[in-house]
C-alpha distance (Angstrom), angle and dihedral (degrees) to the residues before:
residue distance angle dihedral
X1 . . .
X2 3.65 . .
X3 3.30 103.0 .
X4 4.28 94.9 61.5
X5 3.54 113.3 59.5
X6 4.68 115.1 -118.5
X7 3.37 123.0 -90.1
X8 4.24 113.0 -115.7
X9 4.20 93.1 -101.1
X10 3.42 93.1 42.2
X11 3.71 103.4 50.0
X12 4.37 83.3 43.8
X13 3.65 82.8 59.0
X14 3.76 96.7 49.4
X15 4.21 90.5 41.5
X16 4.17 89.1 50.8
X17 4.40 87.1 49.7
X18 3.96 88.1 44.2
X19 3.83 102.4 91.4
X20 3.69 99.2 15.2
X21 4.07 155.0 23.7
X22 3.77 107.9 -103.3
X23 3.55 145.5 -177.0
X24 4.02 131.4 -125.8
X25 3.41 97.7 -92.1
X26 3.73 102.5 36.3
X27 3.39 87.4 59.0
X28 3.83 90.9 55.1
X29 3.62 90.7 49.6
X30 4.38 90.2 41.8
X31 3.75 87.6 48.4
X32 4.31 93.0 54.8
X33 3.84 84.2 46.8
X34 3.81 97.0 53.1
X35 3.83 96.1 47.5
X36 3.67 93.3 41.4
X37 3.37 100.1 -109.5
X38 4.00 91.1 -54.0
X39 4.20 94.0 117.8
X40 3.57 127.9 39.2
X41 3.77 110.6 -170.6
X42 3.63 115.2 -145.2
X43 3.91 120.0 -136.9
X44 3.76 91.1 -111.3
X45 3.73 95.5 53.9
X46 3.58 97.0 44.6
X47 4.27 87.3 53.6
X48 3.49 93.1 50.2
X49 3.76 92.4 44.2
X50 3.96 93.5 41.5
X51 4.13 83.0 56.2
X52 3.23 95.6 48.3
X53 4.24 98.2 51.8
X54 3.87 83.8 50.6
X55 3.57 94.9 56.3
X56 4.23 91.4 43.4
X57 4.22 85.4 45.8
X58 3.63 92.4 -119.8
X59 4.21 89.0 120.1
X60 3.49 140.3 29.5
X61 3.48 142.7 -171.4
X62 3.81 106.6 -85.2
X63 3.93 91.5 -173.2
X64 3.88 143.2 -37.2
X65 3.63 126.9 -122.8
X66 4.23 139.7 164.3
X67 3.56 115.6 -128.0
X68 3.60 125.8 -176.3
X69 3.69 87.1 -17.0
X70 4.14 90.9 -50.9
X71 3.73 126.9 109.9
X72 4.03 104.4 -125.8
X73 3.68 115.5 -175.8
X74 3.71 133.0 -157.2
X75 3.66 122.4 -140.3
X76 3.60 129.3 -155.0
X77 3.81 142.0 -177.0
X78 4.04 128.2 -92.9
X79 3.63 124.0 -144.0
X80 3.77 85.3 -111.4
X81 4.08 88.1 52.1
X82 3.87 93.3 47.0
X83 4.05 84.7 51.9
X84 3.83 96.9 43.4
X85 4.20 86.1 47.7
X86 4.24 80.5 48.5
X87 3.37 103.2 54.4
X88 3.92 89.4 37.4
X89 3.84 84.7 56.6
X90 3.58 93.1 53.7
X91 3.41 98.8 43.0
X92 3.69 85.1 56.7
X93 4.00 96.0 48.7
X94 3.41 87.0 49.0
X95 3.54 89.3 54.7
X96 4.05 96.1 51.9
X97 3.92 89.5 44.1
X98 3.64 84.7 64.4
X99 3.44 103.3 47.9
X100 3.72 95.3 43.3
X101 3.96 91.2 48.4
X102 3.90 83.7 53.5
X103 3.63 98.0 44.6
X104 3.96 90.7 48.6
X105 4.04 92.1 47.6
X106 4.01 79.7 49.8
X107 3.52 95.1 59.3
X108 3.80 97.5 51.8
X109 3.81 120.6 99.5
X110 3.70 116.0 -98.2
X111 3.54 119.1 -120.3
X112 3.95 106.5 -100.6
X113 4.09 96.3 19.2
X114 3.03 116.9 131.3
């Protein structure tokens, strides 16, 4: 997994587990938060997601608990999650230190303009 870069909803996910345990629908509303309001996760996409980053190893089951008759789950990172989310956070910095290295040597004069 560390050799392709995270899709947007996944790496949300991964961010929203980073400094804590959380339930379903605190990550929904941790995930709007971190992108600014930009994605809104529906329950049914975080499930399917959540599955999905349990059977990769990336999650786990922080603890199990019935509320108002409901199982709710919490979800935390692994130490292989925490270094997928790493390297994807690199990757990403690298990314930006490119562009704004670029877009500084773009706004320098050219030699000869007038």
């Amino acid at each position: 997994m560390a050799d392709r870069h995270l899709q947007e909803p996944t790496r949300l996910v991964l961010t929203a587990l980073a400094d804590a345990p959380r339930h379903g629908y605190a990550i929904i509303d941790e995930v709007q938060v971190i992108s600014g309001g930009r994605t809104r996760m529906l329950s049914g996409t975080l499930y399917t997601a959540l599955d999905r980053l349990l059977k990769q190893g990336l999650i786990r089951v922080e603890r199990e608990e019935v509320v108002s008759g409901k199982l709710r789950r919490s979800f935390a990172l692994t130490d292989q999650g925490r270094d997928v989310l790493t390297a994807e956070t690199e990757r990403l910095r690298a990314g930006v230190d490119q562009a704004e290295r670029r877009l500084a040597l773009g706004l320098q004069p050219k030699k000869g303009a007038v």
